[in-house]
BALOZA-472132 format. One record per residue (C-alpha): x, z, y. Coordinates in Angstrom, 1 decimal, always signed. Layout:
BEGIN
{atom {X Z Y}}
...
// end
This chain:
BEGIN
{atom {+0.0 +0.0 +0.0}}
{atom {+1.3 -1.0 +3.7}}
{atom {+1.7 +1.0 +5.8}}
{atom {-0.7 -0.5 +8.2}}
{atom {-3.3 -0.1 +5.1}}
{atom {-2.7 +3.7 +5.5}}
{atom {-3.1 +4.2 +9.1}}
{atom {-6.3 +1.7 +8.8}}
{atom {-7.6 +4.4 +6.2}}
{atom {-7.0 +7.2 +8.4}}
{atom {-8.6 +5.4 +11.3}}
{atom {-11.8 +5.2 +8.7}}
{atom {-11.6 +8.4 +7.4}}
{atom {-11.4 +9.6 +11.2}}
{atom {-14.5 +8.0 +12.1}}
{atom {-17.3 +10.6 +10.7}}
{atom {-15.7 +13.5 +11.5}}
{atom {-15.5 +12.3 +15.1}}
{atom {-19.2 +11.5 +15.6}}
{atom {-19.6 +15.2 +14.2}}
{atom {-17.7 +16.7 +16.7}}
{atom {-19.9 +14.4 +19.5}}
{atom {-23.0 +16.2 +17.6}}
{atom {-21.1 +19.6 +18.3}}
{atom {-20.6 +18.9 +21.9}}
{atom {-23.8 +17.0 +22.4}}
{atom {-25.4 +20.1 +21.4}}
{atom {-23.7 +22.9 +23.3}}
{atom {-23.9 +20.9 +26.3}}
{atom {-27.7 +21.7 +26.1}}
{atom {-26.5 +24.9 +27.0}}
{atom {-25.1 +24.3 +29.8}}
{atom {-27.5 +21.5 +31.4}}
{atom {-30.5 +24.8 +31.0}}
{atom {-27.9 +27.1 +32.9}}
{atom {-28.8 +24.5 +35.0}}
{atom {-32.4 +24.8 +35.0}}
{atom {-32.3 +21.0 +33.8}}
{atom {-34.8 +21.1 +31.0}}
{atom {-35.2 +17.6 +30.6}}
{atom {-31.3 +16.9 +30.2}}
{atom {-30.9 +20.3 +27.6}}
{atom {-33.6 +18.6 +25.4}}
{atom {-31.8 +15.1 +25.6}}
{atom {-28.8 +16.5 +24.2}}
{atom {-30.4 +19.0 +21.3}}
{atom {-31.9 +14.9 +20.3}}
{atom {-28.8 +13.1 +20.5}}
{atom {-26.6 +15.6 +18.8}}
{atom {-29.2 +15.0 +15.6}}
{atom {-29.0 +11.8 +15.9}}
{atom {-25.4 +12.1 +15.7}}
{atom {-25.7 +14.5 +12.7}}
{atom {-27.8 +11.5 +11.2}}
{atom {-25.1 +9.3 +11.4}}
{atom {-22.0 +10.8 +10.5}}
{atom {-23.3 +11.5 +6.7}}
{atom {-24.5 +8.1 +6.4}}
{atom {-20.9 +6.6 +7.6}}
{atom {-19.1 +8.9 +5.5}}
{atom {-20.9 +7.5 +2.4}}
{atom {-20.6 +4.0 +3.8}}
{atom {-16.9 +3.9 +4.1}}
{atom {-16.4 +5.7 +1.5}}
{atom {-15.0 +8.4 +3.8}}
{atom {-16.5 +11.4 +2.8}}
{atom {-14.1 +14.8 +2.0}}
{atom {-14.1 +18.0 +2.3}}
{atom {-13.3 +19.2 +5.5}}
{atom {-15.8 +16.6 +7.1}}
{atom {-18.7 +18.7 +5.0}}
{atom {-17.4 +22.2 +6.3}}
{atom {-17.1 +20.6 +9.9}}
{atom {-20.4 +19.6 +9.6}}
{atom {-22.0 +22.8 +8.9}}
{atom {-20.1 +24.6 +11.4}}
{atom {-21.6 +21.9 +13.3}}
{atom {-24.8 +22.1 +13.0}}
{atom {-25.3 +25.8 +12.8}}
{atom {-23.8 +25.9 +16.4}}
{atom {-25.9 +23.0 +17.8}}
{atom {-29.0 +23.4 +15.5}}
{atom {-29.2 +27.2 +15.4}}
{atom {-27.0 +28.7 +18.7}}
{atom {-27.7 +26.3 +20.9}}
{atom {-31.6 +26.1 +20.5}}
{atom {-32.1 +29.8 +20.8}}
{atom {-30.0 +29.6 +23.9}}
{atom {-32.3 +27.3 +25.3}}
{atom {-35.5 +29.0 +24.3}}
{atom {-34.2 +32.6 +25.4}}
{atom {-33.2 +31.1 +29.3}}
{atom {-36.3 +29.2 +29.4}}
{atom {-38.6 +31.5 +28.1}}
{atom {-37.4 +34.6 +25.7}}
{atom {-36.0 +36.0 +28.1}}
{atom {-39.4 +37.4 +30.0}}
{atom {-40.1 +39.9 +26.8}}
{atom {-38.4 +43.0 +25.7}}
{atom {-37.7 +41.7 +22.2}}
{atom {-37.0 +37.6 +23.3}}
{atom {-33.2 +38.0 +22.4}}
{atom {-34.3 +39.4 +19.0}}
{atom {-36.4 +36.2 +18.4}}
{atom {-33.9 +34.0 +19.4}}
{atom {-31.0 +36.0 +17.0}}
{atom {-33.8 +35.3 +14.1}}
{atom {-33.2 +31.5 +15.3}}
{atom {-29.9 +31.3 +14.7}}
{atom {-29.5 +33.7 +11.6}}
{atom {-32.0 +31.4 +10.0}}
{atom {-29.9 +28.3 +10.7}}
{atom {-27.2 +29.9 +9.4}}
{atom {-28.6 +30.7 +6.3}}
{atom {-30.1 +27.7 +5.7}}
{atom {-27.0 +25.6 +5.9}}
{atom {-25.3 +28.2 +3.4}}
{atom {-28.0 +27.6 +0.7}}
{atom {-27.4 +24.2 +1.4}}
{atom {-23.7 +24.1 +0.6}}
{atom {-24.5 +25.6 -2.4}}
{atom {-27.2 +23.6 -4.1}}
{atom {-25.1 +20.5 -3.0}}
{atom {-23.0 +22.0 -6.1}}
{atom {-26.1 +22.8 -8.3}}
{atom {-25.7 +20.6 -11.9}}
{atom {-28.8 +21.5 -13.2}}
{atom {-30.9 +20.7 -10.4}}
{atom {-33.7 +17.8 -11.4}}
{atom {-32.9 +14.5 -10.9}}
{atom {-35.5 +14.2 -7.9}}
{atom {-34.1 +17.0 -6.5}}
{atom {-31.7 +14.2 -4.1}}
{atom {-35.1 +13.1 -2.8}}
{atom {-36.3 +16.5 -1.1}}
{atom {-34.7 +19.2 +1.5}}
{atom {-35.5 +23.1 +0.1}}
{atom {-36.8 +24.2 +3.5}}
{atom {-36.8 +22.4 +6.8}}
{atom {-33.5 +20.9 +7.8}}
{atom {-31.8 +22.6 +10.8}}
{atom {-31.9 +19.7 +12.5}}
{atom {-35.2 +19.1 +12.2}}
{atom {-36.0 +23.0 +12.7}}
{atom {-34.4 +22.6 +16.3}}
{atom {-36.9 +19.8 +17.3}}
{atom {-39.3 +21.8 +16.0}}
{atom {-38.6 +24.5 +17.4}}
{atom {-38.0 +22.9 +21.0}}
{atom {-41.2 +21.2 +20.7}}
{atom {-43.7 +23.6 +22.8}}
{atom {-41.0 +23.1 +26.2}}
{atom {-41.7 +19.6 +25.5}}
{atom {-45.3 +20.0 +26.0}}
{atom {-44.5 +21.8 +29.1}}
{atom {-42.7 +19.4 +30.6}}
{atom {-45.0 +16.8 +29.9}}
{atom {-48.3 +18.5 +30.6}}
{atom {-47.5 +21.6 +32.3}}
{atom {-47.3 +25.2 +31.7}}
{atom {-50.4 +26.8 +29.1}}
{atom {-50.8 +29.0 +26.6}}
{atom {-48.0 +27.0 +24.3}}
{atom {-45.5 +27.8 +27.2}}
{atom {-46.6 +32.0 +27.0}}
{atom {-43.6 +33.9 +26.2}}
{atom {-45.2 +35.7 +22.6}}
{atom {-46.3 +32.1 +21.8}}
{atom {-42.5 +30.8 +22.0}}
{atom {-41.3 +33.7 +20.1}}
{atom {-44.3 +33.5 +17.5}}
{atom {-43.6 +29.9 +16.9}}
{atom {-40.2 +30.3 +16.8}}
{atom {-40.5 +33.1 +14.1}}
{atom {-42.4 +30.5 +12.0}}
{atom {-39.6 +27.9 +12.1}}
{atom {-37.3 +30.3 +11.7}}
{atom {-39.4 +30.9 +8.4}}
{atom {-39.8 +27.7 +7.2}}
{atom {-35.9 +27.0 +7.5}}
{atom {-35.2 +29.2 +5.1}}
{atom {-38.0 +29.4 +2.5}}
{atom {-38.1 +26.9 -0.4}}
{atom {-40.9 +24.9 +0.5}}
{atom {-39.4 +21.1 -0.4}}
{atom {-39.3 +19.2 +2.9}}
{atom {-39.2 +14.7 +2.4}}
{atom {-35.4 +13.2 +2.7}}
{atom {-35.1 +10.4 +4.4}}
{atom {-32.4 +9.5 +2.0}}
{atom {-34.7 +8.4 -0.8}}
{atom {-37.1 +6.3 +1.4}}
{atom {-36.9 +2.4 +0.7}}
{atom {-38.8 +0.0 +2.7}}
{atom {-40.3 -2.6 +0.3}}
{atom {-39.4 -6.4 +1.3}}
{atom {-43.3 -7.1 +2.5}}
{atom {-43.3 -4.0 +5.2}}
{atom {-40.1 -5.2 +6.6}}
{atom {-41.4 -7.2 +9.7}}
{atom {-44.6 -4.4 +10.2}}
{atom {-42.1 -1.9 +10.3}}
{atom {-39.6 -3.7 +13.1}}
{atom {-42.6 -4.3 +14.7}}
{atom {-43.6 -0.4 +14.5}}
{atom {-40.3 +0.7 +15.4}}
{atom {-40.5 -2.0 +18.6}}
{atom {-43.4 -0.4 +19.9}}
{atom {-42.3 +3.2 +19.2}}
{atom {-39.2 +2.1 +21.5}}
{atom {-40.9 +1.1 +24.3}}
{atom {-43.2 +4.1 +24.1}}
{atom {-40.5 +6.4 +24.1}}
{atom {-39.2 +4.6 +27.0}}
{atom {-42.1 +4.6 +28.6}}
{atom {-43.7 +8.5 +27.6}}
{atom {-40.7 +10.1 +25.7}}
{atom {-42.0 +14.0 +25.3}}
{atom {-45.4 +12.4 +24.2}}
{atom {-43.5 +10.7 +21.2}}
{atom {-41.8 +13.9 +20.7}}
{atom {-44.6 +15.8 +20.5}}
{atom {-46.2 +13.0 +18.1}}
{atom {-43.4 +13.0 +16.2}}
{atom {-43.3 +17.0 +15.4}}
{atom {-46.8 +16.7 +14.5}}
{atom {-46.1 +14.1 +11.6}}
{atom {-43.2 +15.7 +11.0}}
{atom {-45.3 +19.4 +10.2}}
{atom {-48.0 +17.4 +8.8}}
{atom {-46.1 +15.7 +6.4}}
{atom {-45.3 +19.0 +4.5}}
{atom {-48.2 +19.3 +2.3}}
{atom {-47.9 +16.1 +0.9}}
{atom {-43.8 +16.9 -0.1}}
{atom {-45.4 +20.0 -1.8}}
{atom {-47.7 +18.0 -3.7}}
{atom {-45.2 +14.8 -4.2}}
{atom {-42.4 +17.2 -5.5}}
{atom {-45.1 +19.4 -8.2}}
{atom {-46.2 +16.4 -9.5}}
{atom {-42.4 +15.1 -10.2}}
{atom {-42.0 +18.8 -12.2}}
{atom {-45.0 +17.8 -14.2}}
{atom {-44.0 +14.5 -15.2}}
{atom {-40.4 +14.5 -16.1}}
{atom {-41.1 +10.7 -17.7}}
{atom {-40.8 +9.4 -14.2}}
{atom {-37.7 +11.2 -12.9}}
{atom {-35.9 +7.8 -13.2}}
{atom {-38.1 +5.9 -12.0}}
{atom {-38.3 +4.4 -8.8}}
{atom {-40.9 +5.1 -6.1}}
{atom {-42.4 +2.1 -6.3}}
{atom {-43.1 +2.3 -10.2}}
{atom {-43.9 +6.1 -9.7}}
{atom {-47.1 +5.1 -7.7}}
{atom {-48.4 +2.8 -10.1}}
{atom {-47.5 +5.6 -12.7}}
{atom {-50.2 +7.7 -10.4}}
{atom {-52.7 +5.3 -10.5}}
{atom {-52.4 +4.9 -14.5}}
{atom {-53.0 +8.2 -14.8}}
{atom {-56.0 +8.6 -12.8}}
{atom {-57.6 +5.5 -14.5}}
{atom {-56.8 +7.1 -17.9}}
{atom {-58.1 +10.7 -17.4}}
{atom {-54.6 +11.8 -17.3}}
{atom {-54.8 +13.1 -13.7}}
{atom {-57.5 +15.4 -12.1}}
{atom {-60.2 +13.1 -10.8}}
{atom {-61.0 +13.6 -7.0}}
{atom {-64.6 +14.3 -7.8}}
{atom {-65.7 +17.9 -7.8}}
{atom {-67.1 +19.2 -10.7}}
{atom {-70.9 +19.2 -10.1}}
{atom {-70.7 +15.1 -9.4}}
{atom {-68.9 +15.3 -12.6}}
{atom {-71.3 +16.8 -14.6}}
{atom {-74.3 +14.7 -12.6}}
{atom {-72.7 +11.6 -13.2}}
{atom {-72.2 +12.3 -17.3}}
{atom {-75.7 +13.4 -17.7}}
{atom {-77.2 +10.3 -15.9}}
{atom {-74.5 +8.2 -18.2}}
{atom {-75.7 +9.8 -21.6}}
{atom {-79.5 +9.1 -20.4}}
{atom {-79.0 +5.5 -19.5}}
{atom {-77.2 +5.4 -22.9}}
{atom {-80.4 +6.7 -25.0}}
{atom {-83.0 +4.2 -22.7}}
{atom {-80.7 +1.7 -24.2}}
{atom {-80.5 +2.6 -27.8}}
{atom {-84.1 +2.5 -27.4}}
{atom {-84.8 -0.6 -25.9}}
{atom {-82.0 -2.5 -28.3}}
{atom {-84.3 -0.7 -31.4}}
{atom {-87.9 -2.4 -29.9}}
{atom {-85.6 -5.8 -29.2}}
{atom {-84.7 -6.2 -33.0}}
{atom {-88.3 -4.9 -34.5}}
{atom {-87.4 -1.5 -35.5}}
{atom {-90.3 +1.1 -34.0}}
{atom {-89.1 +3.6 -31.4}}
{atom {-87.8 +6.8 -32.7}}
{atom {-89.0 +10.0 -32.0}}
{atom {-87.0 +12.4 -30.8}}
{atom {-88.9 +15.5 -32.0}}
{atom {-89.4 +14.2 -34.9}}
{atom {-86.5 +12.5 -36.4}}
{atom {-87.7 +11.9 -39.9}}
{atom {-90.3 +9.1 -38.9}}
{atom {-91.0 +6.8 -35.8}}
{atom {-93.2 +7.1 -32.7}}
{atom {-96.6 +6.3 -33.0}}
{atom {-97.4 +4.0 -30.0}}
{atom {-100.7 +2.6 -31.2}}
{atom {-103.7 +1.8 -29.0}}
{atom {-106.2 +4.1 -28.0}}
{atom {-104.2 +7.3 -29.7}}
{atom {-102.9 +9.2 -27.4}}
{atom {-98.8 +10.1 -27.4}}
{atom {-98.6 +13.4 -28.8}}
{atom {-96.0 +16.1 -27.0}}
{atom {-94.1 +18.3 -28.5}}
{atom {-95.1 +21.6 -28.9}}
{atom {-93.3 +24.4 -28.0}}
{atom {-91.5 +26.4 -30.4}}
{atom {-93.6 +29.2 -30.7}}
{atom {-96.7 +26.8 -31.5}}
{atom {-95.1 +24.9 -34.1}}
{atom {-94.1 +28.2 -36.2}}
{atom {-97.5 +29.9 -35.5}}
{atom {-98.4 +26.6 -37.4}}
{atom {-96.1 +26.9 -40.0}}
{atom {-93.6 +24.5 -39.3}}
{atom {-90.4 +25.8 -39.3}}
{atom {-88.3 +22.4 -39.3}}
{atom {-85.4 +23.2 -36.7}}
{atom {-85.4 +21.4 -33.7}}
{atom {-83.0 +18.3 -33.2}}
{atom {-80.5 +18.7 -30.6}}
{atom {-77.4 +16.5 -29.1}}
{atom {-77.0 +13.4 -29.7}}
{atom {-79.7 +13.5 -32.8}}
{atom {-82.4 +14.6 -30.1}}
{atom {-81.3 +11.2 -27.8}}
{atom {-81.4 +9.0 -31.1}}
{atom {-77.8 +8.5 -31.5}}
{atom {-77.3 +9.6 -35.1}}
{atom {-79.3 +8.8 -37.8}}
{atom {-81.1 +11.3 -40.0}}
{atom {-79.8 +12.1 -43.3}}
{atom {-82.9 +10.6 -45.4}}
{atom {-81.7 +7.2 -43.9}}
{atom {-78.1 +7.4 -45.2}}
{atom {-79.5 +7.9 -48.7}}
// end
């Protein structure tokens, strides 16, 4: 290998680690734009520096580039602009007007910190699942800084309310705080593939969410928590599924919906029906099936069955009147003791005994 070969690796290797450290100052210079009293700016930088923190994973694995010391950077990274810098922000905007604000904002940061510790260490985890790649265990700290950023974005864009009250801010911040470091399984972003046909919809989607961010950028921040949050559930219910069918771990997402659909068609999955539909919908299935064992019997000359009487037919002669059955005390006060037919006897779908003889 040249030496010009070496130094061009270097450069490479170089590359990541230096767009980690832009995250790192991107985000503590937050810090100092709301010392400022420049909201607007502190929240700019908390944004870029995760889109930086986006981007240096993703060039590390492009360029093959990836090492050690660039995944210890990057934690130290992001728990100082993801989980020091945030609570900085919220505490001089906001915290800072209750007696226990810098104790909310220490929660902040410890639950950062934590989170990118448990982190490190499932990275290591060999017997994790297969589709354990394609979910986060908690909310990423990235994404928990957004989060947790998101009421002063409402304020700045609508104006001060009850989502800009100091208890609020330190309630809400308590819950992201939470959800960072609980194991509820967030989406990756890593496992999404964008199929062939949504290629053109989705530069068209990303065109118009550019010139709307342009145009109202806290709106689409706002917007874009919301989705975020409300995306949780269906993780949850996405990642339990994937435990339940370990047939499809290897199988791509694609595939894995059509494996859904199979399943619902085949009785293998819960229906969305409730039960009572259910149940209506059997019952009115079983009758139509008798009304048509009944008809197909008068269709190929055989008389009509009668259900309360399944040793001979229905007597449906002119001017004698249908007899009813009677009720089962009448029939033993006059000495019939025959037991009544039930199921699928009563309905006429099973023949009698005499007639298998």
């Amino acid at each position: 290998m040249t030496p010009e070969t070496v130094e061009g690796r270097r450069g490479v290797r170089l590359l990541p680690n230096a767009v980690t450290v832009l995250a790192l100052c991107s985000g503590l210079s937050g810090v100092q734009f709301m010392l400022a009293d420049n909201r607007v700016a502190a929240l700019a930088c908390i944004a870029l520096a995760a889109v930086f923190d986006a981007l240096d994973g993703r060039l590390a694995r492009l360029l093959d580039a990836t090492s050690r010391m660039g995944a210890e950077l990057d934690s130290l990274s992001d728990c100082v602009s993801f989980g020091v810098s945030p609570a900085l922000i919220l505490f001089l905007w906001s915290l800072h007007d209750i007696r226990i604000g810098w104790v909310v904002a220490l929660v902040l940061v410890v639950s950062a910190a934590l989170r990118l510790a448990r982190f490190n260490t499932l990275s290591d985890d060999e017997e994790a699942p297969p589709y354990a790649g394609e979910f986060f265990v908690g909310v990423p700290s990235p994404a928990g800084a957004l989060v947790a950023l998101a009421p002063m974005a409402l304020e700045i864009q609508i104006g001060p309310g009850w989502w800009s009250h100091p208890i609020a801010i330190a309630v809400w911040t308590v819950m992201v705080g939470t959800l960072m470091i609980s194991r509820v399984p967030t989406a990756s972003l890593k496992s999404v593939r964008v199929p062939p046909s949504l290629v053109a919809p989705l530069l068209v989607a990303v065109a118009f969410a550019a010139a709307a961010l342009v145009t109202f950028p806290f709106v689409v921040y706002v917007v874009a928590v919301a989705f975020y949050l409300l995306h949780i559930p269906y993780a949850v219910n996405r990642y339990r599924w994937l435990g339940r069918h370990p047939e499809v771990w290897h199988v791509p997402p694609r595939q894995r919906r059509a494996v859904r659909r199979a399943h619902r068609r085949l009785g293998l999955a819960p229906p969305r029906r409730n039960l009572r539909r259910r149940v209506a919908g059997a019952a009115a299935r079983a009758g139509s099936a008798a009304r048509n064992i009944g008809r197909d019997r008068r269709d190929v000359g055989l008389p009509e069955r009668d259900p309360w009487s399944p040793s001979g037919p229905l007597d449906r002669s002119p001017g004698r009147p249908v007899e009813r059955p009677a009720r089962a005390a009448d029939r033993e006060a006059a000495g019939d003791r025959r037991p009544r037919p039930r199921g699928s006897r009563r309905l006429g779908l099973r023949r009698n005994r005499d007639e298998r003889r």
